[in-house]
N, C-alpha and C positions, 0 to 999 in steps of 0.2 A: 806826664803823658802816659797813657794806657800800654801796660804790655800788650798789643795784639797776639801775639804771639801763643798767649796763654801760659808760660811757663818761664822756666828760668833758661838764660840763654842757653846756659853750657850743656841746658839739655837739648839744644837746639845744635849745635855743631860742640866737639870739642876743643874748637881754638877758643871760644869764650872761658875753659873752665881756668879758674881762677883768677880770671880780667875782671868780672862782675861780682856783683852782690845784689841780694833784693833786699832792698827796703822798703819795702810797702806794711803799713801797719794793717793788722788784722779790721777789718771790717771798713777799710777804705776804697768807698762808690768810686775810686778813678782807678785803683791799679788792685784793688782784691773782688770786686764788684760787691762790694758793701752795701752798708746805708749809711752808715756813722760818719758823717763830716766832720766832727770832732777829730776821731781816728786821721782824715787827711791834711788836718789842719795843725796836730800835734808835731812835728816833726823835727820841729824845733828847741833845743839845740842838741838834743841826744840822737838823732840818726843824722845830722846835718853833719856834726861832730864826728858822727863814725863815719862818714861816706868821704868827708875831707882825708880822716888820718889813711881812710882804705887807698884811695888815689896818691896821697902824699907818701906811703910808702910800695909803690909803684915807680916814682920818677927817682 
């Protein structure tokens, strides 16, 4: 889904900083406003893999 937002949460209030992380790959039309579908289709398994171990060392 699109950051509406435009930025990274934690810039958005500071209870997000260090809750989130952006992965959005550079020139991805859904969360960097790109054109490369490529780019949002790549995500797999090297940022899937980092956004698991970022949560998994949260709990």
């Amino acid at each position: 889904f699109p950051n509406r937002a435009g930025g990274l949460m934690s810039a958005l209030t500071p209870e997000f900083d260090g809750k989130t992380i952006d992965l959005c790959n550079t020139g991805d039309p859904i969360c960097s406003g790109g054109t490369r579908w490529a780019s949002h289709l790549g995500y797999v398994p090297t940022l899937t893999n980092q956004a698991a171990r970022f949560v998994a060392a949260k709990v």
